[in-house]
N, CA, C and O atoms as a CHARMM CRD file, in Angstrom:
* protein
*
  312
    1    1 UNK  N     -9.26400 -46.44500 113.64200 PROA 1      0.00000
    2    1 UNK  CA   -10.40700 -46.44600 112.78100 PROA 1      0.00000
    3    1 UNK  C    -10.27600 -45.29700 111.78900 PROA 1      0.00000
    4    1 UNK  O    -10.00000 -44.19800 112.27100 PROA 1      0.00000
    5    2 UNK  N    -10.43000 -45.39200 110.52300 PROA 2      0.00000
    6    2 UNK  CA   -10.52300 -44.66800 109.47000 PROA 2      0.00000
    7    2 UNK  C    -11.26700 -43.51700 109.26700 PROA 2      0.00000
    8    2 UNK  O    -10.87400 -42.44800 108.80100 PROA 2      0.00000
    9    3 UNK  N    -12.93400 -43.97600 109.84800 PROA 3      0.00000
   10    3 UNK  CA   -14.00500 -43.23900 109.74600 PROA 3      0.00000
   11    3 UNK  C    -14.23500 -42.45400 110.85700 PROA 3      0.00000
   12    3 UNK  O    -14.08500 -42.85900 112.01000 PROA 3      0.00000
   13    4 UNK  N    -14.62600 -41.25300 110.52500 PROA 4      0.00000
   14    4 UNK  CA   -15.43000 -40.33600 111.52200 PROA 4      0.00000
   15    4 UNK  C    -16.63500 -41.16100 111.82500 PROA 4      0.00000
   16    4 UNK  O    -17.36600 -41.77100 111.04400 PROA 4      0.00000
   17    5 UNK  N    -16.68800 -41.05700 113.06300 PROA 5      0.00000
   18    5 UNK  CA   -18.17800 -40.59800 113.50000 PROA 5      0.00000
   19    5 UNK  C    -19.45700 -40.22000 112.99400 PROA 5      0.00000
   20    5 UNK  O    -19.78300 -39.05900 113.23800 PROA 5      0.00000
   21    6 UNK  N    -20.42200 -41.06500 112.21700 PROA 6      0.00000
   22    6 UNK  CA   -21.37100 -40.33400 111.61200 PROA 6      0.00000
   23    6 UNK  C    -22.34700 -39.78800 112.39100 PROA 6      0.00000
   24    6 UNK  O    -23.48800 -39.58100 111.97800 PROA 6      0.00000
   25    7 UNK  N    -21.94500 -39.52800 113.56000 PROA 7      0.00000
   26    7 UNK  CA   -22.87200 -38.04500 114.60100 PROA 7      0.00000
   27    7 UNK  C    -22.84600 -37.37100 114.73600 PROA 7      0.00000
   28    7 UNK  O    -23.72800 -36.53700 114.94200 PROA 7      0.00000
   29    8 UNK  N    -20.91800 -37.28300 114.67500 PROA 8      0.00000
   30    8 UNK  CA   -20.11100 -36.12300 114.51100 PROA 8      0.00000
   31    8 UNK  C    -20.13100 -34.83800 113.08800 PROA 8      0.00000
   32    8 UNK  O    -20.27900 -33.63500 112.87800 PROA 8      0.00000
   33    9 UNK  N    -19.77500 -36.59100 112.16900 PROA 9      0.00000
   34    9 UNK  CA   -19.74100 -35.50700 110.82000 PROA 9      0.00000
   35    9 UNK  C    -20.66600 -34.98900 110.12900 PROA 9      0.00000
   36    9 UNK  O    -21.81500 -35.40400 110.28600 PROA 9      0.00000
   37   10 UNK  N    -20.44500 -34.17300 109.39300 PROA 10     0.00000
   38   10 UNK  CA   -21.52100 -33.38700 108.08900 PROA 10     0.00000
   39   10 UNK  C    -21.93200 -33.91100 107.54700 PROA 10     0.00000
   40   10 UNK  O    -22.93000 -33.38900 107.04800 PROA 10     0.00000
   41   11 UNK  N    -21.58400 -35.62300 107.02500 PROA 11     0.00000
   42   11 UNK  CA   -21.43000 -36.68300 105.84200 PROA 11     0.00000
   43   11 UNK  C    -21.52300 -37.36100 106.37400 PROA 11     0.00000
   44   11 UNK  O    -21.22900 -37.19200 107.55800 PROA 11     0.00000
   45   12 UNK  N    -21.97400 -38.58300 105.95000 PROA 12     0.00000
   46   12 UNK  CA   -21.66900 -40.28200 106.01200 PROA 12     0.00000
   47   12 UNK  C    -20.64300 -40.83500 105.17600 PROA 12     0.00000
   48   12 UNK  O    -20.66400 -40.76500 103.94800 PROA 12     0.00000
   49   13 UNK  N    -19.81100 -41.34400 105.80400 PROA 13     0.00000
   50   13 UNK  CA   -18.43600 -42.16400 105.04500 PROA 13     0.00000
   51   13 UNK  C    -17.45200 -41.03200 104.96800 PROA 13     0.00000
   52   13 UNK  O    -17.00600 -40.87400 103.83200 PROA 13     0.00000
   53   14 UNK  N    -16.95800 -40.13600 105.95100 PROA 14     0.00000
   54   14 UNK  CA   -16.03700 -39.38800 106.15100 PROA 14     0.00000
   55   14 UNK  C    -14.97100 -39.85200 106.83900 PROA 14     0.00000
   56   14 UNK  O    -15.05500 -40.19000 108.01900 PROA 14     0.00000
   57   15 UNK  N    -13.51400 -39.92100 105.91100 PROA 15     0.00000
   58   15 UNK  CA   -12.43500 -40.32900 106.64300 PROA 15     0.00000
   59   15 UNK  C    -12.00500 -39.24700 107.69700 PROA 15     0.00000
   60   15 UNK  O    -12.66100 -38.21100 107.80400 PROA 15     0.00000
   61   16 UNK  N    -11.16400 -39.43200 108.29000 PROA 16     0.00000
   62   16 UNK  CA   -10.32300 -38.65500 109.16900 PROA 16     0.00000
   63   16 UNK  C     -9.36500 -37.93400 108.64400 PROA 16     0.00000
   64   16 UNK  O     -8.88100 -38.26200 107.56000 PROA 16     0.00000
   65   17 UNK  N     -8.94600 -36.86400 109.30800 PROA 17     0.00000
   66   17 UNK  CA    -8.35300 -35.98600 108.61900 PROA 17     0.00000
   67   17 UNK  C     -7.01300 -36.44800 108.86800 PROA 17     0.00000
   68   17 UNK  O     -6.35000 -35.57100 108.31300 PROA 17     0.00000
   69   18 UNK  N     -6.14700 -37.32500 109.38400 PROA 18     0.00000
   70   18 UNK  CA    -5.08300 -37.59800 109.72900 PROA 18     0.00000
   71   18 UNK  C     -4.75200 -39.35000 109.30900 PROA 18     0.00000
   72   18 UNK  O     -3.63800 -39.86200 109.42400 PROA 18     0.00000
   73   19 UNK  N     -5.65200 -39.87600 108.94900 PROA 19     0.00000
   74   19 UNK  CA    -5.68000 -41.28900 108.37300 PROA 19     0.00000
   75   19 UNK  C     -5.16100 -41.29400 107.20900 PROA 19     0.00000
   76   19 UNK  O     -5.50900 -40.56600 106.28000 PROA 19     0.00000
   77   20 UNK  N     -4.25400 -42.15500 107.18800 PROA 20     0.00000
   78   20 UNK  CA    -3.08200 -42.63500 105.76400 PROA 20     0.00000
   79   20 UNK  C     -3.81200 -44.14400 105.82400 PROA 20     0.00000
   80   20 UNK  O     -4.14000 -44.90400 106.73500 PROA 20     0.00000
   81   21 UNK  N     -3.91400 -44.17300 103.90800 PROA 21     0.00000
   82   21 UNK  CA    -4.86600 -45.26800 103.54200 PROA 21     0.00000
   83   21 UNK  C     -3.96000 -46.57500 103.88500 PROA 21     0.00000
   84   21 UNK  O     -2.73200 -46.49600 103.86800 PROA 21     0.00000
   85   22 UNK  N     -4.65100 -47.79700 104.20200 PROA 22     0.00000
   86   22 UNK  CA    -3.76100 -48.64700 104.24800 PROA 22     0.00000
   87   22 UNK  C     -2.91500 -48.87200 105.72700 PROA 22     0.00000
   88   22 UNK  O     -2.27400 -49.87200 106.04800 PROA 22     0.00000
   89   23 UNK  N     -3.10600 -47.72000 106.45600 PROA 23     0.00000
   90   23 UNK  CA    -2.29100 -47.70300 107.90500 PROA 23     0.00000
   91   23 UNK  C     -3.46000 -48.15400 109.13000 PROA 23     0.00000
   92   23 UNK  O     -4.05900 -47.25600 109.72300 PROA 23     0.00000
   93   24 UNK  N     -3.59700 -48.90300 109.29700 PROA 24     0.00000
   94   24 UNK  CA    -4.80000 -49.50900 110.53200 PROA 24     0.00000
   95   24 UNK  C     -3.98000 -49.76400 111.68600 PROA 24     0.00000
   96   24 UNK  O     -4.61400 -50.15200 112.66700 PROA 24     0.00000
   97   25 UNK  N     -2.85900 -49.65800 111.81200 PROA 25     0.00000
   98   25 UNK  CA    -1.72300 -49.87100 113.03500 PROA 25     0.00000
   99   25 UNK  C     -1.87900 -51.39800 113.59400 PROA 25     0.00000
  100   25 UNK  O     -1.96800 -51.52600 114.81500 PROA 25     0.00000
  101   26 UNK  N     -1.90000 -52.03700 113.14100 PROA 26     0.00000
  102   26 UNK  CA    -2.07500 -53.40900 113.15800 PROA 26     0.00000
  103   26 UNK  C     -0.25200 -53.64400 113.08600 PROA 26     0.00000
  104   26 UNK  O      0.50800 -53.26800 112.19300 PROA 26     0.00000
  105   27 UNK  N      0.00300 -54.22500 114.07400 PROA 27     0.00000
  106   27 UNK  CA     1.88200 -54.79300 113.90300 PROA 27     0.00000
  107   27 UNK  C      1.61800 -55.49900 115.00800 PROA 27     0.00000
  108   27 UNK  O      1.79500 -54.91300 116.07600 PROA 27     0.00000
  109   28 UNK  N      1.01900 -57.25200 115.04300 PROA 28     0.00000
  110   28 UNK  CA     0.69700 -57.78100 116.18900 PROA 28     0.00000
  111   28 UNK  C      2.71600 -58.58100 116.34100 PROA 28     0.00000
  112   28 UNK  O      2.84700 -59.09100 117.45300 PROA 28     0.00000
  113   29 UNK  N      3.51400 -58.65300 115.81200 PROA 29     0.00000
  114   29 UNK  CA     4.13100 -59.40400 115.50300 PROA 29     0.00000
  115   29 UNK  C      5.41400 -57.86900 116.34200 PROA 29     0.00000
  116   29 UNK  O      6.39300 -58.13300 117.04000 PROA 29     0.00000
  117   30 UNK  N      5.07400 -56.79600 116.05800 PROA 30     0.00000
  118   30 UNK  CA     6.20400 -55.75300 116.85400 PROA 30     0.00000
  119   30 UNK  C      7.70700 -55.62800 115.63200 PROA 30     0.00000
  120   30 UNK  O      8.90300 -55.39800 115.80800 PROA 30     0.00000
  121   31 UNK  N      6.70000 -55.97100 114.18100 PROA 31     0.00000
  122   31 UNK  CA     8.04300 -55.89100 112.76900 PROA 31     0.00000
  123   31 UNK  C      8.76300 -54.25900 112.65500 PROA 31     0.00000
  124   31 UNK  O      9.82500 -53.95000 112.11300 PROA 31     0.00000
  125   32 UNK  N      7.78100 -53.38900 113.36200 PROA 32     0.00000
  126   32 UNK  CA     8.15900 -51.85600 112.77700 PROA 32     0.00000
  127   32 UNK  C      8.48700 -51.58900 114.38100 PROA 32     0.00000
  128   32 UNK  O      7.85200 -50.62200 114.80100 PROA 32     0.00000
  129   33 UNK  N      9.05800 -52.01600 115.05000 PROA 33     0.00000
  130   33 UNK  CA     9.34100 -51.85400 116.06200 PROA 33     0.00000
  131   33 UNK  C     11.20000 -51.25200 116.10000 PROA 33     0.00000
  132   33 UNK  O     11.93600 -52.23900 116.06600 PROA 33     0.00000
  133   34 UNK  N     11.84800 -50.16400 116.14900 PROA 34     0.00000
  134   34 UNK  CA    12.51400 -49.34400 116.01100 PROA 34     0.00000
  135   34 UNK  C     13.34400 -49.19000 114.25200 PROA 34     0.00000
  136   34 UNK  O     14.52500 -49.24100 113.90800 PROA 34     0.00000
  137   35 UNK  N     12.18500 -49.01200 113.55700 PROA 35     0.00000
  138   35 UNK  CA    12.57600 -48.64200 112.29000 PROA 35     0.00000
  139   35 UNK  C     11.65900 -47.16300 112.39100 PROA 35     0.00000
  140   35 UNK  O     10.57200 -46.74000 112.78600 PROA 35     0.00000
  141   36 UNK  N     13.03500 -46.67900 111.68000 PROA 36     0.00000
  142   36 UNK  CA    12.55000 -45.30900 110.89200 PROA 36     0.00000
  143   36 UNK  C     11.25200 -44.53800 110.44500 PROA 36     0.00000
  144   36 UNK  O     10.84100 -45.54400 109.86600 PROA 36     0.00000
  145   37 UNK  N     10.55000 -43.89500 110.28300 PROA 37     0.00000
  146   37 UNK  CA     9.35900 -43.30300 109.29000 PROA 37     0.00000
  147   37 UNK  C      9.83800 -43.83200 107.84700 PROA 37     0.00000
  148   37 UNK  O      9.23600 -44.61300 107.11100 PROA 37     0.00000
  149   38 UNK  N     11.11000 -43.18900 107.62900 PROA 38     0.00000
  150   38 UNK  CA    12.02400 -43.85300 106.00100 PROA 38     0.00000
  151   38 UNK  C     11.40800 -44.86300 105.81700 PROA 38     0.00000
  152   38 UNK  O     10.39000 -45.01700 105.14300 PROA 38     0.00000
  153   39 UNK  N     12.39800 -46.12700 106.81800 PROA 39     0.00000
  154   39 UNK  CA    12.44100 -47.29000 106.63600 PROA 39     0.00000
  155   39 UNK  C     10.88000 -48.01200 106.50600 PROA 39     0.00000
  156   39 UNK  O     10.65200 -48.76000 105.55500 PROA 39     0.00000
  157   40 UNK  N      9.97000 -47.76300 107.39700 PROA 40     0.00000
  158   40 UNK  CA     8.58500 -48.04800 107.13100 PROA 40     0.00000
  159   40 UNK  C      7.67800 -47.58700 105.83900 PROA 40     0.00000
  160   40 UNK  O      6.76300 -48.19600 105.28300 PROA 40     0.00000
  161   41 UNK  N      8.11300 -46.60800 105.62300 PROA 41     0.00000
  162   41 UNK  CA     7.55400 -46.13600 103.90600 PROA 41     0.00000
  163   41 UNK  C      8.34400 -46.76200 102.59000 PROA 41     0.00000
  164   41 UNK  O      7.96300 -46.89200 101.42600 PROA 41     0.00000
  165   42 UNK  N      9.38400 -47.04100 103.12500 PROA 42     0.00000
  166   42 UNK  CA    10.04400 -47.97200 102.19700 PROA 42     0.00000
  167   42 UNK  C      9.12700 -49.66000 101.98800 PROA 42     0.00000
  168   42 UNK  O      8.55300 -50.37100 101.16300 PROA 42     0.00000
  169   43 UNK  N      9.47700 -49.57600 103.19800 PROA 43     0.00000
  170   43 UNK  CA     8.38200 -51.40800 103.24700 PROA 43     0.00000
  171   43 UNK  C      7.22600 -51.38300 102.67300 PROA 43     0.00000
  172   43 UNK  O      6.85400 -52.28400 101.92100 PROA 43     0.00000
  173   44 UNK  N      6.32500 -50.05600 103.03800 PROA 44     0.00000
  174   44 UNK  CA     4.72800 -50.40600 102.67700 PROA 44     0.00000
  175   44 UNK  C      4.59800 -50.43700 101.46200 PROA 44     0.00000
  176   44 UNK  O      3.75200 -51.16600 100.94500 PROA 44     0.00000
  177   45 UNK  N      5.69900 -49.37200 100.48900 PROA 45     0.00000
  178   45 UNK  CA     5.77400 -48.97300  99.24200 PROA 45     0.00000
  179   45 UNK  C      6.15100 -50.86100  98.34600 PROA 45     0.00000
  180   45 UNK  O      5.37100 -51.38000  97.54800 PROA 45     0.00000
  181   46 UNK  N      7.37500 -51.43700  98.76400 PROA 46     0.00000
  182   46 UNK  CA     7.33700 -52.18400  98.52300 PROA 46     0.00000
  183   46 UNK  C      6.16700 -53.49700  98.62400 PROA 46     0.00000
  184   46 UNK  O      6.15600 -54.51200  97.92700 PROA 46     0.00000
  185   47 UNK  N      5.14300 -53.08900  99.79500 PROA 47     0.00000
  186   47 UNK  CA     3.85000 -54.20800  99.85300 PROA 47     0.00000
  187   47 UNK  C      2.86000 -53.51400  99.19200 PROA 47     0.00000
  188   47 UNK  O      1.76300 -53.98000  99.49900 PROA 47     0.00000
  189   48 UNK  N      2.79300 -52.71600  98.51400 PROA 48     0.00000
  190   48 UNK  CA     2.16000 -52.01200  97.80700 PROA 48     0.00000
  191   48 UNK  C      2.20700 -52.50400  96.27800 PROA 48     0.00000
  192   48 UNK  O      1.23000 -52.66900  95.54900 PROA 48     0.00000
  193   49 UNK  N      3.74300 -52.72900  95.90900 PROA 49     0.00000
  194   49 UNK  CA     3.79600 -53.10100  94.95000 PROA 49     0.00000
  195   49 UNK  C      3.92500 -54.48200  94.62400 PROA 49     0.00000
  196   49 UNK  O      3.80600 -54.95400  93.49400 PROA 49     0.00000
  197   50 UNK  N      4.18800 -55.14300  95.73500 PROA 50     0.00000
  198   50 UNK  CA     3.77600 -56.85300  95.64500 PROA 50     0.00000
  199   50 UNK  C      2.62400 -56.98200  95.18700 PROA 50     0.00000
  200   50 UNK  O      2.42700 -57.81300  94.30100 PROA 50     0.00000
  201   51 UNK  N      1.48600 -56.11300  95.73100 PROA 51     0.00000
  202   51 UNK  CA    -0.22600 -56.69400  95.79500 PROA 51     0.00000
  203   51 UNK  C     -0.13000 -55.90400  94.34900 PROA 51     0.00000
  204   51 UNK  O     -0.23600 -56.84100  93.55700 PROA 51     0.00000
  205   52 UNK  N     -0.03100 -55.06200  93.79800 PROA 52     0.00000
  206   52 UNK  CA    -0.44500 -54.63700  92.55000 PROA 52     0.00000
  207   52 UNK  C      0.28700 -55.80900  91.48100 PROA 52     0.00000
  208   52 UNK  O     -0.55600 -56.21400  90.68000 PROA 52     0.00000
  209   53 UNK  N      1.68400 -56.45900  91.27900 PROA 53     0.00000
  210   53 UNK  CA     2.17900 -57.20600  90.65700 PROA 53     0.00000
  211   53 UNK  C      0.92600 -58.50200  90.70800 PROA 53     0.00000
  212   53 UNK  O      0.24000 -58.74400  89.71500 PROA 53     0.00000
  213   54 UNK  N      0.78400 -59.19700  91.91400 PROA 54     0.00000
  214   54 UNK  CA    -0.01500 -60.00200  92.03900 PROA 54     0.00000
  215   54 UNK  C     -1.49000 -59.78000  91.43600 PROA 54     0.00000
  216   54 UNK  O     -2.04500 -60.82200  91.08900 PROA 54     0.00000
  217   55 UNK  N     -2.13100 -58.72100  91.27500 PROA 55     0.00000
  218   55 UNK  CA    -3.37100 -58.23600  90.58500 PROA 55     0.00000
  219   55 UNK  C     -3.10600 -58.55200  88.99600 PROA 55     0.00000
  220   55 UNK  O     -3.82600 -59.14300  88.19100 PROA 55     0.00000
  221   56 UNK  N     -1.96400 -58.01700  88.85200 PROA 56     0.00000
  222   56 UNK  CA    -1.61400 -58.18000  87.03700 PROA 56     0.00000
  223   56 UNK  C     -1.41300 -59.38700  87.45600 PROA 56     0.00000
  224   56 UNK  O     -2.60500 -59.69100  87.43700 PROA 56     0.00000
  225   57 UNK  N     -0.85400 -60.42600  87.85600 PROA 57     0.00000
  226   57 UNK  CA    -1.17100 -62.17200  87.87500 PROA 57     0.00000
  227   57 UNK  C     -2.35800 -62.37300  87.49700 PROA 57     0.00000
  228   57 UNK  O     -2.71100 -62.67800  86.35800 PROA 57     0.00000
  229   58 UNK  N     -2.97000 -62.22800  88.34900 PROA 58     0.00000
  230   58 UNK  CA    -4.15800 -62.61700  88.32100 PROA 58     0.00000
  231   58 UNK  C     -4.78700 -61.95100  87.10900 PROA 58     0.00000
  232   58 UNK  O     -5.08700 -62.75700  86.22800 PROA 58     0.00000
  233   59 UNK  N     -5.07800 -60.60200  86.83200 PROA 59     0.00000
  234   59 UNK  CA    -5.39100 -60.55000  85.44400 PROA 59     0.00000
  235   59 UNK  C     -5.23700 -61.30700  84.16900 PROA 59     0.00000
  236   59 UNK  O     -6.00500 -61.53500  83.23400 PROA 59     0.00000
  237   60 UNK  N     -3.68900 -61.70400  84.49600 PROA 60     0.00000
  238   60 UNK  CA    -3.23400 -62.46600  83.22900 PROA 60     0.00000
  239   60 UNK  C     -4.00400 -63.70900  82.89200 PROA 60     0.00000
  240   60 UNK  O     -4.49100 -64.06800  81.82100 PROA 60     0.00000
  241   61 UNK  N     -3.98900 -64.42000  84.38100 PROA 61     0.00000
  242   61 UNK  CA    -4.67400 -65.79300  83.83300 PROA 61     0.00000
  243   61 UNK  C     -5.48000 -65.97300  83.89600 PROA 61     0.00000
  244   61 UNK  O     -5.84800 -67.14700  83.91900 PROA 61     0.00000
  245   62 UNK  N     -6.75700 -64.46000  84.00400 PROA 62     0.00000
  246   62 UNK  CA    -8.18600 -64.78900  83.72600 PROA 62     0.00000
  247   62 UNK  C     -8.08800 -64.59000  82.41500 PROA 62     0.00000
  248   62 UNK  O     -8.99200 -65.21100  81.85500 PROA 62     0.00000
  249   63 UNK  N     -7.25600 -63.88000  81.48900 PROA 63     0.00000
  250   63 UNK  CA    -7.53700 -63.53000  80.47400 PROA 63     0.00000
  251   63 UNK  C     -6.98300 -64.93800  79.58000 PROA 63     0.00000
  252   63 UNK  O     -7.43200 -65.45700  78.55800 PROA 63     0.00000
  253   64 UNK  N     -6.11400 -65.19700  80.22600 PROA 64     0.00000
  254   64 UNK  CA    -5.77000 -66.24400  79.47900 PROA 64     0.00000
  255   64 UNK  C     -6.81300 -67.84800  79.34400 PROA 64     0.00000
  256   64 UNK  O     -6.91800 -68.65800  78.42300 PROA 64     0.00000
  257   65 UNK  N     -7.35800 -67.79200  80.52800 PROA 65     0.00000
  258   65 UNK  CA    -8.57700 -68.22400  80.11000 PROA 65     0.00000
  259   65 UNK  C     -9.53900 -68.46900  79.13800 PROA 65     0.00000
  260   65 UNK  O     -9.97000 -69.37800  78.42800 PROA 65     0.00000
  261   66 UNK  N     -9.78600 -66.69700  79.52300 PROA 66     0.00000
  262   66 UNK  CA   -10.92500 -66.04300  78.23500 PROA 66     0.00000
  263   66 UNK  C    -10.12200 -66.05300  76.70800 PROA 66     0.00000
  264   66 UNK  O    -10.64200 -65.87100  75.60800 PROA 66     0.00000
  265   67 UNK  N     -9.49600 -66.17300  76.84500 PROA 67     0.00000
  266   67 UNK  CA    -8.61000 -66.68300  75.24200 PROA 67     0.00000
  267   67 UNK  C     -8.99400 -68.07300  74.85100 PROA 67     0.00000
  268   67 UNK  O     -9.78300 -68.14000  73.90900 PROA 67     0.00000
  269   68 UNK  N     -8.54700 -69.33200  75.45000 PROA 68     0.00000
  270   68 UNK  CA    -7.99700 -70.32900  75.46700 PROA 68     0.00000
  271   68 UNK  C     -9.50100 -70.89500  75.87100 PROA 68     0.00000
  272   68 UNK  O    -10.05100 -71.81700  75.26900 PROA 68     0.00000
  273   69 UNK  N     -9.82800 -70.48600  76.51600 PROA 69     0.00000
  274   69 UNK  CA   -11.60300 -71.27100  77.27500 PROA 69     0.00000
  275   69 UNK  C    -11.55100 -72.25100  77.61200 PROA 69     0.00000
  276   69 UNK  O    -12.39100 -73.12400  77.39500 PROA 69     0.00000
  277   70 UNK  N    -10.20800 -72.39700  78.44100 PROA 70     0.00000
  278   70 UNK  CA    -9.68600 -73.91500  79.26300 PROA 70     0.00000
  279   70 UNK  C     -9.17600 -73.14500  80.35700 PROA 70     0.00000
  280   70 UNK  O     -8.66900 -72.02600  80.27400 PROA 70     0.00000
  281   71 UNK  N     -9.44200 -74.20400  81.94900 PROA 71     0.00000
  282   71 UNK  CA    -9.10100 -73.77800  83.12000 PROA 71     0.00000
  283   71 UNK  C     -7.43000 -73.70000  82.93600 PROA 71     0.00000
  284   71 UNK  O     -6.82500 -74.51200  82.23600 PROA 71     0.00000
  285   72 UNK  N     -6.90700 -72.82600  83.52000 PROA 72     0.00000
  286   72 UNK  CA    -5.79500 -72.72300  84.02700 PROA 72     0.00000
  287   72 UNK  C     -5.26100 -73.83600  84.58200 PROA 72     0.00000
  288   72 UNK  O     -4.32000 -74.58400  84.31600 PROA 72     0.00000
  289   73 UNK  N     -6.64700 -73.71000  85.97300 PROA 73     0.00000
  290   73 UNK  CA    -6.09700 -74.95900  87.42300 PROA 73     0.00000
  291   73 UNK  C     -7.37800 -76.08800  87.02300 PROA 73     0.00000
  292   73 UNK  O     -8.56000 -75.74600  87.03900 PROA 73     0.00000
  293   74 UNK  N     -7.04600 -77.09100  86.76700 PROA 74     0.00000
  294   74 UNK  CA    -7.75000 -78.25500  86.74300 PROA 74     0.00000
  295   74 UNK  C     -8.11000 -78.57300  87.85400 PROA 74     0.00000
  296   74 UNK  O     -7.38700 -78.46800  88.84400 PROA 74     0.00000
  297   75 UNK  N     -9.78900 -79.20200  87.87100 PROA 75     0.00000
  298   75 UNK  CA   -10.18700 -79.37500  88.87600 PROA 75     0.00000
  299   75 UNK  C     -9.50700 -80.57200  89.73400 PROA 75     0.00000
  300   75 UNK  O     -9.39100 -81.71700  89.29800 PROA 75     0.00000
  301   76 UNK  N     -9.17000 -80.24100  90.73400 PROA 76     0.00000
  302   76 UNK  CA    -8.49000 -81.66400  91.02700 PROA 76     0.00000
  303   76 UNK  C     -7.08000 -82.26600  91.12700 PROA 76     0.00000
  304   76 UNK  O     -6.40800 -83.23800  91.47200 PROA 76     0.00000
  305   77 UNK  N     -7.08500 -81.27100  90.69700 PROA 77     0.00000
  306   77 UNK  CA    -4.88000 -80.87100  90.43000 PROA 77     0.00000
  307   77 UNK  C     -4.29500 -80.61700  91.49600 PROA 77     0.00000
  308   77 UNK  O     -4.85900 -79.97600  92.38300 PROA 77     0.00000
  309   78 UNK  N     -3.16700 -81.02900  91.60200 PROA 78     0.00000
  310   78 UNK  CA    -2.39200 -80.29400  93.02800 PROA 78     0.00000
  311   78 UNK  C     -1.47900 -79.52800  92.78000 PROA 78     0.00000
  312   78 UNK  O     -0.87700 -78.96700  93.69600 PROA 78     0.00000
């Protein structure tokens, strides 16, 4: 869990002092299972930059939208 304790802390919505964003230790599958610290900062860095590429996707073809003022995906399309 990310969050302190709000009984504990001074604040409400206080992370932990040892929590890296994005790390919930979730590996139901056992993928980081004898790789490196390296090798695991390598990966996240790379899923890091999948989801940001995919955001500029998606930017693009709302905008392209808002240009054009025709759906992208037709209703009904496969």
């Amino acid at each position: 869990m990310a969050w302190q304790s709000p009984f504990e802390a001074s604040r409400l919505f206080l992370q932990k002092d040892d929590h890296v964003p994005g790390d919930y230790a979730w590996d139901p599958l056992n993928l980081s299972n004898g790789k490196s610290a390296n090798d695991m900062k390598d990966v996240k860095m790379k899923e890091l930059n999948n989801g940001r590429l995919a955001m500029v996707a998606i930017a693009g073809l709302v905008a392209q939208e808002l240009v054009d003022g025709v759906n992208v995906f037709q209703p009904g399309s496969q």
